[in-house]
N, C-alpha and C positions, 0 to 999 in steps of 0.2 A: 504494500500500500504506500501511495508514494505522496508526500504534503505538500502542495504548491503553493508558491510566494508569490504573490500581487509584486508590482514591482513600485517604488515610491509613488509615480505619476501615474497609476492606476487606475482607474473609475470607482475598479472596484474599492478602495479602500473607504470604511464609514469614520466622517469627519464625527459624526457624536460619540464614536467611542472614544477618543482619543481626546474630547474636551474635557474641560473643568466640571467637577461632579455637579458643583451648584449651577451649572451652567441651565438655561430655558432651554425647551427644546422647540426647535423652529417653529413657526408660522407659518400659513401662507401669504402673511405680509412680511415674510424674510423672519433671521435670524432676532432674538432679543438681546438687548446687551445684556451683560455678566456684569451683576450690582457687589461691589463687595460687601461682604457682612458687618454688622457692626454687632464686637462680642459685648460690648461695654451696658452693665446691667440699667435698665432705666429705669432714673430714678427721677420722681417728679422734680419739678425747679422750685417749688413754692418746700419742699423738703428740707432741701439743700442747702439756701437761705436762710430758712428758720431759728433764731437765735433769742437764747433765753436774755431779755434788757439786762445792763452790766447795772443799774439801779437796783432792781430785783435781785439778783444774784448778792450784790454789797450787802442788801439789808435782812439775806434768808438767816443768818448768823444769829445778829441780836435778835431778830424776832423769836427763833428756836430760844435762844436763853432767856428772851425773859417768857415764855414761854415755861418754860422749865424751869424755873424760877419760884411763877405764882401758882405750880404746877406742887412744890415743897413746901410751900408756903402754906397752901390750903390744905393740904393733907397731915401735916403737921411736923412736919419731917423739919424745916427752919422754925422754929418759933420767932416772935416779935422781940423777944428780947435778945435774939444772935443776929439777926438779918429781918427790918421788914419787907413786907411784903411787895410789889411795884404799885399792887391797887394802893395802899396806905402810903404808898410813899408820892404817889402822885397825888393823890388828896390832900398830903402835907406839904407838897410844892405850890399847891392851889392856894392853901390858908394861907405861905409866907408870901404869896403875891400879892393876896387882895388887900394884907394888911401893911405890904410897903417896904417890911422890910428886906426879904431878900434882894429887891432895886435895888434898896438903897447900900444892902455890902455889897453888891455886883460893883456899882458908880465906885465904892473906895477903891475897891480889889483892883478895879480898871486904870484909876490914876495913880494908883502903885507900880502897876508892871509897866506904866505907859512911861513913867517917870524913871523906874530903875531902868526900861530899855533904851531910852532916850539916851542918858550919861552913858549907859552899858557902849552902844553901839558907837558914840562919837571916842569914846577913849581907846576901846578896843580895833577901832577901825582907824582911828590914828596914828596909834604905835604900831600896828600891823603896815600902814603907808610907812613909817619911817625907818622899821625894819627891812621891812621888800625893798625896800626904794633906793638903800644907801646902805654900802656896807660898813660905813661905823655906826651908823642906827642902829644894825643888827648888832653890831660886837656891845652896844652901850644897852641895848632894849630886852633883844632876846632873852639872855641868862635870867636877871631879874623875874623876868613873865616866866619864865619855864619852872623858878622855884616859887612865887606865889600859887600858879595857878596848881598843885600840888598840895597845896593847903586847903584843906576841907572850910569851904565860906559858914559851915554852920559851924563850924567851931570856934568861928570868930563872933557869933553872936554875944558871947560876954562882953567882948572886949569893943565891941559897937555901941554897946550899951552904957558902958562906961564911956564912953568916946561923945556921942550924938546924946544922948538921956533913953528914954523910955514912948518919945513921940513919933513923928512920920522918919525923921532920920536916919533911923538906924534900917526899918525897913525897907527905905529906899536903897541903904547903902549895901543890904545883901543882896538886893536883887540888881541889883548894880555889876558888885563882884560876881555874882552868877554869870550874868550876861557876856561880860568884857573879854575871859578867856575864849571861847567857843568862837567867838568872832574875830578874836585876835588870830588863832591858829591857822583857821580856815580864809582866812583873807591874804593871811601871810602864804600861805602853801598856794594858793591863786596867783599870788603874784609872782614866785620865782616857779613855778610850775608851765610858765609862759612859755611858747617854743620861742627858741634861739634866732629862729631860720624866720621867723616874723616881724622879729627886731631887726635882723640884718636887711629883709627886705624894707623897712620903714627908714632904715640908717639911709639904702641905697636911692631911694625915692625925694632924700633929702628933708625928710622931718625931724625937729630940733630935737632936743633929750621930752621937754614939756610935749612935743608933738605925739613925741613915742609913748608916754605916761598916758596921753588923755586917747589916742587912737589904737593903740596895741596895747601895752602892760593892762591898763583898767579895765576893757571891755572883756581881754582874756581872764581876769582875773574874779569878775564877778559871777562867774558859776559858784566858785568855792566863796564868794559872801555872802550867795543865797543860800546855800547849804548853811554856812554858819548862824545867818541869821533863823533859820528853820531850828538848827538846834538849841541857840538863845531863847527862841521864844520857849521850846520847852522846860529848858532850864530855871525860865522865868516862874512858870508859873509852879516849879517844884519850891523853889527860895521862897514865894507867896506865901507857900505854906508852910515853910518853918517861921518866915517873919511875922505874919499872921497872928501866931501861937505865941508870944513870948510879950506881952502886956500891952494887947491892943485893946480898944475898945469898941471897934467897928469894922465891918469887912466878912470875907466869907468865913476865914480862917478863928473870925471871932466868933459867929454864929458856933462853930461845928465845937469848941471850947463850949462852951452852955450846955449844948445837945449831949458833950462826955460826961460835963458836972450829973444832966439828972436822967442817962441811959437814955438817950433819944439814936436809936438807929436810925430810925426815919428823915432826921433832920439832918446827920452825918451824913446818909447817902444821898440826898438831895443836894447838899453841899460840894460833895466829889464830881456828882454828874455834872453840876454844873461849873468847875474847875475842872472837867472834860472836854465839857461844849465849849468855852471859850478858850480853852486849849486849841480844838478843832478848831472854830473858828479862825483862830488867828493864822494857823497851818494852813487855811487855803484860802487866805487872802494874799498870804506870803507864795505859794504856788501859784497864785493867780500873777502875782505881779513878777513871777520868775518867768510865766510862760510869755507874758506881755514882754518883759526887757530880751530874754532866748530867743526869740522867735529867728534868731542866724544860725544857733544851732541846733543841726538835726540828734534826733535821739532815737532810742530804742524803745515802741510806748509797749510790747507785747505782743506775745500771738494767741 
């Protein structure tokens, strides 16, 4: 039995054996094209998109705790007298509103840390200019700074006190010292942090040493005084509450002294939250005006 071979140009040879498996098979309006596949799973577009608001997701945290919170609270698990409760304690934030006084420590508490950030930021940002700026600044300024700020500012409350008496002065003057290192370092480390190769190009462009100060050094330099002033204002309002506490008669740190004389938890944690919130507060008005002066430089915001 013998097997004959069609030869390439054949008639005989069928063109559909030899095509593409997915291929159509003809018409009598001619062959159809060959579509390629698409393996890729379909997924709606309205799927894909869908993202939980970055609002929502920030606030699913507190709301679970204080959730779990009034969740201990009622069942008895916290009692009133180690922790109250958030219902109690928002009721007791309502009373010190209506009757005036929590405004009225908020307004002190505010012209304390306004007043120690004030002198904070102008001394600490000045010796930090005269350190970066100049190197016998630095050999006359540095050392000094580097062994005060080493010194715990609360342990200088005695000696504040002997110093200033027992009125706004000494209060001012912790939160003062608080402030002044944190801004000092971070100012300092902005300014010789500066590239080389920006000065050299501003030398080359022919701007004076003032030219290079106010156009290169300073503008490089304030990422790192926003960061320090980020961590001042924290700092600030930690000093608050030590200066607060040591023979005020007004302020938040005074309220939350009464509330310890006669076991008031309710008044304590009203007091902290709200040395929270203006904490917060201040942390994103200080971002808000980093992002307004940055806006030259790009950053990494997440994925």
């Amino acid at each position: 039995m013998s097997i004959s071979h069609a030869p390439p140009d054949s008639p005989e040879t069928d063109i559909s054996e030899t095509s593409h498996p997915n291929a159509a098979e003809p018409t009598a309006l001619g062959p159809v094209p060959v579509l390629p596949l698409d393996l890729e799973p379909i997924v709606p577009t309205s799927s894909r998109h869908t993202r939980v608001p970055r609002w929502l997701r920030r606030t699913t945290g507190p709301v679970l705790l204080l959730v779990l919170w009034q969740l201990l609270s009622s069942t008895g698990v916290l009692t009133a007298d180690v922790l109250a409760s958030p219902g109690r304690i928002a009721q007791v934030a309502g009373d010190l509103i209506s009757d005036g006084s929590l405004t009225s420590a908020m307004t002190t508490s505010l012209q304390r840390v306004a007043g120690g950030l004030l002198l904070g930021g102008l001394i600490g940002t000045g010796l930090a200019l005269v350190a970066g700026l100049f190197r016998i600044g630095e050999d006359i300024v540095d050392a000094p700074v580097q062994m005060l700020r080493t010194v715990p500012f609360v342990g200088l409350i005695p000696l504040f006190i002997i110093w200033f008496g027992i009125g706004e002065a000494p209060k001012i003057a912790i939160i003062t010292l608080g402030v002044t290192f944190p801004l000092y370092l971070n100012v300092y480390a902005g300014i010789r942090g500066v590239d080389a190769q920006l000065i050299e190009a501003g030398e080359s462009l022919g701007l004076s040493r003032w030219g290079l100060v106010r156009h290169v050094i300073l503008p490089g330099a304030l990422p790192g005084a926003m960061t320090g002033l980020r961590y001042s204002l924290g700092i600030s309002w930690l000093a608050l509450v030590f200066a607060e506490q040591v023979n005020a008669d007004s302020g938040i740190g005074f309220l939350m002294v009464q509330a310890r004389d006669f076991l008031r938890t309710d008044v304590i944690v009203v007091c902290l939250i709200v040395y929270a919130f203006l904490g917060l507060l201040a942390d994103f008005i200080v971002r808000s005006l980093e992002r307004l002066l940055l806006q030259w430089r790009p950053t990494f915001t997440g994925r």
